[in-house]
C-alpha positions in Angstrom: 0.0 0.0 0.0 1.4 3.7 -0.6 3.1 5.7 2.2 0.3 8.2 3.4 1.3 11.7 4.1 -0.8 11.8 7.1 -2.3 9.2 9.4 -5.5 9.6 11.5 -5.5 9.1 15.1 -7.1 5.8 14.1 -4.7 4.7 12.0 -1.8 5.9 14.2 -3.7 3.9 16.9 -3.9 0.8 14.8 0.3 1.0 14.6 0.5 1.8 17.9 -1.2 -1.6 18.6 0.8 -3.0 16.6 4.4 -1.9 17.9 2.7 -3.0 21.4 2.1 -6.5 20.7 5.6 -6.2 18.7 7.2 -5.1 22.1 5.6 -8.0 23.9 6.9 -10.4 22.4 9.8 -9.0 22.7 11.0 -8.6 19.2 12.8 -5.4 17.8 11.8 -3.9 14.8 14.3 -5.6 12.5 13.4 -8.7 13.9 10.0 -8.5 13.0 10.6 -7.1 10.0 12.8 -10.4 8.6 10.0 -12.5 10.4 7.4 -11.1 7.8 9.9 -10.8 5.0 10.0 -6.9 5.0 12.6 -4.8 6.0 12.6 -2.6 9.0 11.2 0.9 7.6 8.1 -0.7 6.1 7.5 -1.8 9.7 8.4 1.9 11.0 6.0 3.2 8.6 2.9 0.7 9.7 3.8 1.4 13.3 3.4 5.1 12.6 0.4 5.0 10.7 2.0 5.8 7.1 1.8 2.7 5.5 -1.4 0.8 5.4 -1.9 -3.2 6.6 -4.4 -5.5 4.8 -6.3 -7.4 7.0 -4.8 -10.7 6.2 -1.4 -9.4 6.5 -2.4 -7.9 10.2 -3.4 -12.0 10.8 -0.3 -12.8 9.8 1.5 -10.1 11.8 -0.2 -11.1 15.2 0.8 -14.6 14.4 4.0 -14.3 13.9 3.9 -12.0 17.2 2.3 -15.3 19.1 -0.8 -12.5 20.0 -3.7 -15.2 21.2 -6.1 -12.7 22.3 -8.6 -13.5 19.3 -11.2 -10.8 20.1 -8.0 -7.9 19.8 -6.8 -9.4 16.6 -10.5 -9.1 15.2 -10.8 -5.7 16.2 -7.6 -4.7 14.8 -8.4 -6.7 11.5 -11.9 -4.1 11.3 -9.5 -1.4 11.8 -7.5 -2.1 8.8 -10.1 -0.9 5.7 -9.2 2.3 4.5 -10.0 5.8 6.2 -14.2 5.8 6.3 -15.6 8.1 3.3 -17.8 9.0 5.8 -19.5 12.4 6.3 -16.5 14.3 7.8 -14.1 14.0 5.1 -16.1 17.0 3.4 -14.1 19.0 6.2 -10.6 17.7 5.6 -8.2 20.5 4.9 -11.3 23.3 6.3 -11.3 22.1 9.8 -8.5 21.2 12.3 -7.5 17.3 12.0 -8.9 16.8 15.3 -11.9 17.4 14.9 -11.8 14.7 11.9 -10.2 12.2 14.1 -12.8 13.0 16.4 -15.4 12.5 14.3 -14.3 9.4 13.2 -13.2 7.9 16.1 -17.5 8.6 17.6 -18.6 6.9 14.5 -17.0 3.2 15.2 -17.4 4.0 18.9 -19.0 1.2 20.7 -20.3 3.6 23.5 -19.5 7.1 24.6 -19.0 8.9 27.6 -18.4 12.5 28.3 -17.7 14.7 31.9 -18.2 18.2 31.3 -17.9 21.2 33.6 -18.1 24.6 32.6 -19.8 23.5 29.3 -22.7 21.2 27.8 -21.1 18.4 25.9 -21.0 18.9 22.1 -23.1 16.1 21.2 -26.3 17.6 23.5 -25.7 21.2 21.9 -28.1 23.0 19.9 -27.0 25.6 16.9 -27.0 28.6 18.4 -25.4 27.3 21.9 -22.2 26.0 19.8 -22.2 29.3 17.6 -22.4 31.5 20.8 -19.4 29.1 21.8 -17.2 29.5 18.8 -17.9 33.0 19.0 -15.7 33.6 21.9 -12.6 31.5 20.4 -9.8 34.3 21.1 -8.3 35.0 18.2 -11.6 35.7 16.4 -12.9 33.0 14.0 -13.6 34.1 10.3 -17.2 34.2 9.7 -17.0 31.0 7.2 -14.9 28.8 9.2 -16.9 29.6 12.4 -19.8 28.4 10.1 -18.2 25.1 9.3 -17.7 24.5 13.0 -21.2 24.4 14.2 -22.1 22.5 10.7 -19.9 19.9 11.8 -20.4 19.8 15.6 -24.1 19.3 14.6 -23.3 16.4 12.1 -21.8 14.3 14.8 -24.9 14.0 16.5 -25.6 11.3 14.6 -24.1 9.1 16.4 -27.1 9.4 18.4 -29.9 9.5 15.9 -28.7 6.9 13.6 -30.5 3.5 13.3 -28.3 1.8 15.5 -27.2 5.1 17.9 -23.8 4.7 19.9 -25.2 4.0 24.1 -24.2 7.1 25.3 -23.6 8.5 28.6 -23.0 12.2 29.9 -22.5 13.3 33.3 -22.6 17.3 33.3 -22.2 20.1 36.3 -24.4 21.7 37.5 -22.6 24.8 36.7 -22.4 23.9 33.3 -26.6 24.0 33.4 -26.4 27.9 34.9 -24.0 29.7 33.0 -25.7 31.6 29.9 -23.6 30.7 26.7 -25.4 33.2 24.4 -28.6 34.4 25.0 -31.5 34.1 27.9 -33.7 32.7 25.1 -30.7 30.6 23.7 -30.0 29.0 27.2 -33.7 28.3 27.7 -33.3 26.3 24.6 -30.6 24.2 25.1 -31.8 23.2 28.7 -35.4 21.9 26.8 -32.7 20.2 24.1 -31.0 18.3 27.0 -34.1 17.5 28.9 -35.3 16.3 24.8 -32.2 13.7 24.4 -32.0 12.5 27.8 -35.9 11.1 27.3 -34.0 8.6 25.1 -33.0 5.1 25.9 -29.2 4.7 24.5 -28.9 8.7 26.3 -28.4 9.2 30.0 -27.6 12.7 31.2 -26.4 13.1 35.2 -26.1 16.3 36.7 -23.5 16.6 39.7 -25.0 19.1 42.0 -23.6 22.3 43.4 -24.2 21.0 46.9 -22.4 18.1 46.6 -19.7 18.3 49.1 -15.5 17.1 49.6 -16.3 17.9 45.3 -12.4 18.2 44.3 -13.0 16.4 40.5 -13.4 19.6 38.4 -10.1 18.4 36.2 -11.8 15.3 35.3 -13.6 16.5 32.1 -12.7 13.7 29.5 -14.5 12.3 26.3 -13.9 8.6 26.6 -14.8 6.5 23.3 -15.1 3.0 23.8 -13.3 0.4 21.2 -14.5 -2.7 20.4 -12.7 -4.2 22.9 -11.1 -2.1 26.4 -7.9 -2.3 25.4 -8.8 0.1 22.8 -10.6 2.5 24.2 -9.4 6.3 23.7 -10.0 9.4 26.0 -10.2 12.8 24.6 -9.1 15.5 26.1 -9.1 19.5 25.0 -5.8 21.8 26.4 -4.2 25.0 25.9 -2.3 23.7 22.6 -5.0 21.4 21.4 -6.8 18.3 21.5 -4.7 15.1 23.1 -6.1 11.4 22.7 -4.9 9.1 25.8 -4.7 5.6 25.1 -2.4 4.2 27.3 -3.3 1.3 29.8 -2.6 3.0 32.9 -4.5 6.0 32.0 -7.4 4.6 30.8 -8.0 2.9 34.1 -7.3 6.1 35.9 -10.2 7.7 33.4 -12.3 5.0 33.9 -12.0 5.4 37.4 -13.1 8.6 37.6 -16.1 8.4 35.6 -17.3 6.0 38.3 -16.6 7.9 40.7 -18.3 10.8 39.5 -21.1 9.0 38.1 -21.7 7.8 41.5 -21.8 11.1 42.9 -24.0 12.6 40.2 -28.2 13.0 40.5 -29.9 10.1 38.9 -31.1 10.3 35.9 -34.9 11.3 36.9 -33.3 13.8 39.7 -31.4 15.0 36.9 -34.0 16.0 34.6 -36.4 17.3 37.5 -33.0 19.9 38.0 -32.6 20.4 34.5 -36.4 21.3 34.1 -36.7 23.1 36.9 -33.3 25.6 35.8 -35.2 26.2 32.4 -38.5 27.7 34.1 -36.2 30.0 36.0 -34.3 31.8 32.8 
């Protein structure tokens, strides 16, 4: 297969799968390499990302790597088809990759989590709360490309509206609930929107109270995708210089962790939406 010139985070995760079970059975690159009759770049470049794997080559790969775990080795083997045509490929080269990777990785997500604070999570916004969001973006969006951000941000909600929607599962502050992103009218809006989607059955919304004391979790806030099977799993997380996807082990757990935690903590899912309704009469 030709060298890509970029890899998406789910191709780059694919390699990185691949190096791991590489490193676990204790093999260095050139090793492996003369094991599958390649040489020790081509491996560098699959390991990356760059270079594409057919499915039957992967099978071949995890064989020769003595990989048993059957149910990993399938997953991997559905990760190997070329990048999706899906929908968000209309925004490659207007948009920043991440949000692309994003978008793809929600669409072969086998559930989805999100822990928000300050902010309602993007899947459970409506138009004109993501504009008044984008808006603020310091420096200044141009009019078009602000545009193609709430386009897109509404797109991935069909994750949720599809024929078979991803189980999703959002636990939100209370905070989150109170502060006005855009208008009185606007806010009103996207509280009846939330209160709409968390009627659903694959769509639980928990609210974790302001009175909810020895509360110390506020930098928790994570997307957390789940794979096909745990070990690939991938958490999402937004920073000062950009969007990082976590998919180590030890992180994963501490993620997982926390979302249990906090879950725990949170209103259930009928307090939740008495709160939530009861916030929207007020504005």
């Amino acid at each position: 297969m030709p060298r890509r010139q970029q890899a998406s985070a789910r191709q780059q995760r694919l390699g990185a799968e691949l190096r791991r079970l590489r490193e676990a059975a204790g093999l260095k690159g050139r090793e492996a390499a003369a094991l599958l009759g390649t040489d020790s770049a081509q491996v560098s470049q699959i390991e990356a990302g760059l270079a594409g794997v057919s499915k039957v080559r992967l099978r071949r790969i995890a064989a020769q790597y003595a990989c048993t775990d059957t149910e990993l080795v399938d997953a991997l083997a559905a990760m190997t088809v070329a990048r999706t045509q899906g929908w968000w490929e209309e925004y490659r080269g207007l948009l920043p990759t991440s949000f692309l990777d994003l978008s793809e990785l929600e669409h072969h997500a086998a559930y989805r989590w999100d822990v928000e604070f300050l902010y309602i999570p993007g899947l459970l916004q409506t138009e004109d709360y993501a504009r008044a969001l984008f808006s603020s973006r310091v420096p200044e969006l141009p009019e078009e490309e602000l545009e193609l951000r709430v386009r897109h941000r509404m797109r991935r909600r069909t994750i949720l509206e599809r024929e078979r929607p991803t189980p999703y599962d959002a636990l939100v502050h209370e905070a989150a609930l109170r502060i006005m992103v855009g208008s009185r009218a606007a806010s009103r809006a996207q509280l009846t929107r939330v209160l709409e989607l968390s009627e659903a059955d694959h769509v639980s919304v928990r609210v974790i109270p302001f009175e909810l004391e020895h509360f110390n979790d506020v930098g928790a806030a994570m997307t957390y995708v789940g794979g096909a099977v745990p070990r690939l799993d991938t958490v999402v997380r937004d920073g000062p210089h950009g969007t990082v996807f976590v998919d180590s082990a030890a992180q994963l757990g501490v993620f997982r962790t926390h979302f249990r935690r906090l879950q725990a903590m949170s209103l259930d899912p009928q307090g939740s939406r008495d709160l939530i309704h009861r916030l929207s009469k007020e504005l």
